[in-house]
C-alpha positions in Angstrom: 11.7 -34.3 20.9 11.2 -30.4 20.4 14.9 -28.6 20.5 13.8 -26.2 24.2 14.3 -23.0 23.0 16.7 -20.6 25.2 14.3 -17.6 26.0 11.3 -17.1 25.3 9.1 -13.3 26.3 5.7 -12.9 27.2 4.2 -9.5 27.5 1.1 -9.3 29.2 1.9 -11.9 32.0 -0.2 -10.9 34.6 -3.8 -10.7 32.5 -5.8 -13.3 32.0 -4.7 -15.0 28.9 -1.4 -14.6 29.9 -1.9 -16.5 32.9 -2.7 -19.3 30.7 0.6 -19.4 28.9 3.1 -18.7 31.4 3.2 -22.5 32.4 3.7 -23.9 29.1 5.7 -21.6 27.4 8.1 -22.3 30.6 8.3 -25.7 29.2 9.4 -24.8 26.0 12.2 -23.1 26.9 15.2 -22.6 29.4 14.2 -19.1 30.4 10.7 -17.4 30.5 10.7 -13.7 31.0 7.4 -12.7 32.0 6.9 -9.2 31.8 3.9 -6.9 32.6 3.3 -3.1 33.8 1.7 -5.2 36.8 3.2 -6.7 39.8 5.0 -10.1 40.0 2.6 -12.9 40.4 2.7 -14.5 44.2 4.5 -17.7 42.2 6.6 -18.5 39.5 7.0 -21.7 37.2 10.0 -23.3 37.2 12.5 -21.6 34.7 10.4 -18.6 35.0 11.3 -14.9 35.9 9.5 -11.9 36.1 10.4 -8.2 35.2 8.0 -5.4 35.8 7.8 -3.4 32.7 6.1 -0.5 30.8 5.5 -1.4 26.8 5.8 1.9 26.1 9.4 2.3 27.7 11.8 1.8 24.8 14.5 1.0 26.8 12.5 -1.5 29.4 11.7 -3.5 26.4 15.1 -3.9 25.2 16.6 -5.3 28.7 13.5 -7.4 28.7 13.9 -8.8 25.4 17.6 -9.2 25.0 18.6 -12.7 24.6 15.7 -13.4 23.7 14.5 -16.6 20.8 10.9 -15.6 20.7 8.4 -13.2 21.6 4.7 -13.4 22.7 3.4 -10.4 22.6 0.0 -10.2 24.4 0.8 -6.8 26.6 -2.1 -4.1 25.5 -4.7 -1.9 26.9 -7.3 -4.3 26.1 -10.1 -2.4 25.6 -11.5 0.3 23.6 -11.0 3.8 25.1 -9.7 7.3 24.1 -6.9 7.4 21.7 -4.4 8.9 23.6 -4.9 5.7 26.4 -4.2 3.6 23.8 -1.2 5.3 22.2 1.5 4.4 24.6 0.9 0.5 25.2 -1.1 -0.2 22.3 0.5 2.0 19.1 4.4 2.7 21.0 4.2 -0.1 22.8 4.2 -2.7 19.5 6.9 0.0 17.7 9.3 -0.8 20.8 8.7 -4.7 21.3 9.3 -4.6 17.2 12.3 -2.4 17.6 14.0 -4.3 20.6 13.4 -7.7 18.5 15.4 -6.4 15.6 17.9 -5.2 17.6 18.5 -8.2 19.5 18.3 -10.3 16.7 14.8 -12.3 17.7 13.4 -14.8 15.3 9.9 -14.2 15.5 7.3 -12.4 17.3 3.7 -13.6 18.2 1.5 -11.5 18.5 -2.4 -10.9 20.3 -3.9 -9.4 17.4 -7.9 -9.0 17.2 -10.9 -9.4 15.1 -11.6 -5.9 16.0 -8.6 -5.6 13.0 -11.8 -6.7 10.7 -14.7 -5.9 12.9 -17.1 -3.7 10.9 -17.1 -6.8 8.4 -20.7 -7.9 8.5 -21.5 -11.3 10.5 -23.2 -13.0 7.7 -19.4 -12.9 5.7 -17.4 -15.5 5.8 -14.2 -13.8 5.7 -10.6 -14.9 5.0 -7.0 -14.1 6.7 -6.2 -11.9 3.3 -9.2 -9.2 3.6 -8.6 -5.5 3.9 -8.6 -3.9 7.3 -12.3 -2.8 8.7 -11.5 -1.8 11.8 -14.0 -1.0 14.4 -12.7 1.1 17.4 -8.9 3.0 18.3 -8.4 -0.4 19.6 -8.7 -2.5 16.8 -7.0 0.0 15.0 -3.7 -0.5 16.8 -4.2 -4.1 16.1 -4.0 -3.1 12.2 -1.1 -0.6 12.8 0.8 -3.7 14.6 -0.4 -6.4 11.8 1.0 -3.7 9.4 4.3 -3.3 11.3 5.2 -6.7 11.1 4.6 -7.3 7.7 7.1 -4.3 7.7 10.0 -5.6 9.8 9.3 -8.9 7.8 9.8 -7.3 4.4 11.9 -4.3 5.0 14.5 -6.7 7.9 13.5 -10.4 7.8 11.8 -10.4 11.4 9.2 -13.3 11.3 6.1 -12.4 12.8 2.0 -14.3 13.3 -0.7 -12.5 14.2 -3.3 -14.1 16.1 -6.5 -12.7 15.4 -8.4 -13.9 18.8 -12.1 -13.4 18.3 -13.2 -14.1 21.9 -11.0 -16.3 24.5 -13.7 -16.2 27.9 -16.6 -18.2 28.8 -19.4 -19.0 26.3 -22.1 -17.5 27.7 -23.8 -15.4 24.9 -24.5 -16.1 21.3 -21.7 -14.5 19.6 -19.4 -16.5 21.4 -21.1 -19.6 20.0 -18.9 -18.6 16.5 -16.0 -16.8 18.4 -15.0 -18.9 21.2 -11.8 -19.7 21.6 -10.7 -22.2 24.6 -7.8 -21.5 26.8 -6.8 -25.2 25.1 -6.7 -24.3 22.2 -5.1 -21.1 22.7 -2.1 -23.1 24.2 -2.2 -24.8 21.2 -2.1 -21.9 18.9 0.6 -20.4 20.5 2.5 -23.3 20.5 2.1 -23.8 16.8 2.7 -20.2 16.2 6.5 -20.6 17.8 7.3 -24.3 16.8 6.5 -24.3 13.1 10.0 -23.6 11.4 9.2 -21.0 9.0 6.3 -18.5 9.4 7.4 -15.4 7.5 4.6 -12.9 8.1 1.2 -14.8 8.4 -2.0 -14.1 10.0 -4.4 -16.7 11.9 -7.4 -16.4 13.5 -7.6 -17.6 17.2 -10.9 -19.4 17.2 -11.8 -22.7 18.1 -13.6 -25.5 16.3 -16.7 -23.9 16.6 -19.9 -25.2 13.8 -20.7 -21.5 13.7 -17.1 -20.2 13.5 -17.5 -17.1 11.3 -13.8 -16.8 10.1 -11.7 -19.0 7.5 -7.7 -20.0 8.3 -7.2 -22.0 4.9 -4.6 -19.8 4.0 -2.3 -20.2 7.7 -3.3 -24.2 7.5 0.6 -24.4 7.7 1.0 -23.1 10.9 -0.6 -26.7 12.1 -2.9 -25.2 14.1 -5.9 -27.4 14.2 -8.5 -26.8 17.2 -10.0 -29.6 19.1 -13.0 -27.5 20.8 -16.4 -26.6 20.0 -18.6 -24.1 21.5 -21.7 -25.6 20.0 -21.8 -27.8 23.5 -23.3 -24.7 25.0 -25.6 -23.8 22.2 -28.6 -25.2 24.1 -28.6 -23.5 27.1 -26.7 -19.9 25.7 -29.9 -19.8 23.2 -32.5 -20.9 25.9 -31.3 -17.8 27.6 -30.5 -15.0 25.4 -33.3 -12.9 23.9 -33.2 -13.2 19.8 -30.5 -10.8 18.2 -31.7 -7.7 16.5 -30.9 -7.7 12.7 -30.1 -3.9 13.0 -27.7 -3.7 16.1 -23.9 -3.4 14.7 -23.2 -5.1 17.9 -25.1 -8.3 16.4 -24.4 -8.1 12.5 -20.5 -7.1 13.1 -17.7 -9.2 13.3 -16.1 -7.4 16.2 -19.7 -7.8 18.4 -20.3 -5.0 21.1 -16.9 -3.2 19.9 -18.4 -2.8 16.6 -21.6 -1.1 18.3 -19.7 1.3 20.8 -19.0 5.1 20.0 -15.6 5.8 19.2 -13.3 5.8 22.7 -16.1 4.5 25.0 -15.7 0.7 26.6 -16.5 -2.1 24.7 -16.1 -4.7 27.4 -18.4 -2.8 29.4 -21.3 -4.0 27.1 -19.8 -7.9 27.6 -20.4 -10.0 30.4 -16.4 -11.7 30.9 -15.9 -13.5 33.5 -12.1 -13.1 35.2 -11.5 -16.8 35.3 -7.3 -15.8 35.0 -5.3 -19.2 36.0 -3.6 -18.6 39.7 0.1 -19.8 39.7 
């Protein structure tokens, strides 16, 4: 049986992936702090607590994450938008949940990363965990900075750290998603992974699911054990019989990082995406 870790932290509690993941990473551990700039859900798992929190508050993160084995760290501004939105949750807010870590002496972080990291990489590429950084908005820039940071603290102070780059985790119901779903399954399973494999270092994965038109390869993190069981080709039929054909010379088609990769810089991506707010209610 799996040694129950002491504490585990998840940022981001209160979004939609995050509701997800409260519930089993309580049952990997004696104490989950869930923490969000949001307020407390209306229940709690067992062996949960909750601490309203800013990401960019230095000091909030280091009472949060003191004690501390693990971190998940899914807390962001999850969109695209100006620069300066981004700065304090996205940018500070990874410098402080980094900092705290190291201060408290936390084994590893896990952290939400994107494909927007690698977004302006053209569709038809089958790209790798190891390829430059192509980022394709302020947001997927911050998940570069962040990806960068923790190779940092990994080098530099011996903080383990994954990055999950999640290409789309919401309902398949369009034909990029028929490559970049990721099921709420198989995120569990990822995360899990991502905390219980003994030795990580700094690695990068992909968070995509076992998809025939997956556009990603995770050879090289095929030691984090992470092996998907779903496919999004079950909705192939009906996502195809009802989407118009894609147009050759749309970014937001031939990108990697989808509608993100076709929006000017600062302005929305997800308002070009139809996700559905299916969050888990505790």
């Amino acid at each position: 049986m799996t040694r129950k870790l002491k504490k585990i932290v998840l940022t981001g509690a209160a979004g939609r992936l995050g509701s997800y993941l409260r519930e089993p990473l309580a049952n990997m551990c004696e104490t989950l702090v869930s923490t969000d700039i949001a307020e407390q859900p209306a229940t709690l798992y067992p062996g949960e607590t909750y601490k309203q929190a800013d990401l960019a508050s230095f000091d909030a993160m280091m009472e949060v994450i003191e004690g501390a084995e693990m971190v998940v760290h899914m807390g962001a501004f999850v969109d695209e938008g100006p620069f300066e939105q981004l700065l304090g949750p996205n940018f500070v807010g990874s410098y402080n949940v980094w900092e705290a870590a190291y201060r408290h002496g936390v084994r590893r972080v896990v952290y939400a990363s994107s494909i927007h990291a690698v977004g302006m990489y053209p569709k038809n590429e089958f790209i790798g965990t190891d390829v430059p950084h192509r980022p394709d908005t302020f947001y997927g820039l911050a998940k570069c900075f962040t990806e960068d940071l923790g190779r940092m603290y990994w080098e530099k102070r011996g903080l383990e750290s994954v990055h999950m780059r999640i290409l789309s985790c919401a309902q398949v119901n369009n034909a990029r998603a028929l490559g970049s779903w990721l099921s709420y399954d198989d995120l569990i399973q990822l995360v899990t992974r991502c905390i219980d494999t003994p030795v990580t270092g700094f690695a990068i994965i992909y968070g995509v699911s076992d998809n025939d038109r997956a556009p990603v390869d995770n050879a090289n993190a095929h030691f984090i054990g992470y092996r998907p069981k779903d496919n999004a080709e079950v909705f192939a039929e009906e996502v195809l019989e009802n989407e118009p054909p894609m147009d050759p010379q749309d970014p937001s088609h031939m990108r990697h990082g989808g509608p993100f990769a076709g929006v000017d810089l600062g302005n929305s991506g997800l308002a070009n995406m139809n996700v559905i707010d299916d969050s888990k209610k505790s």
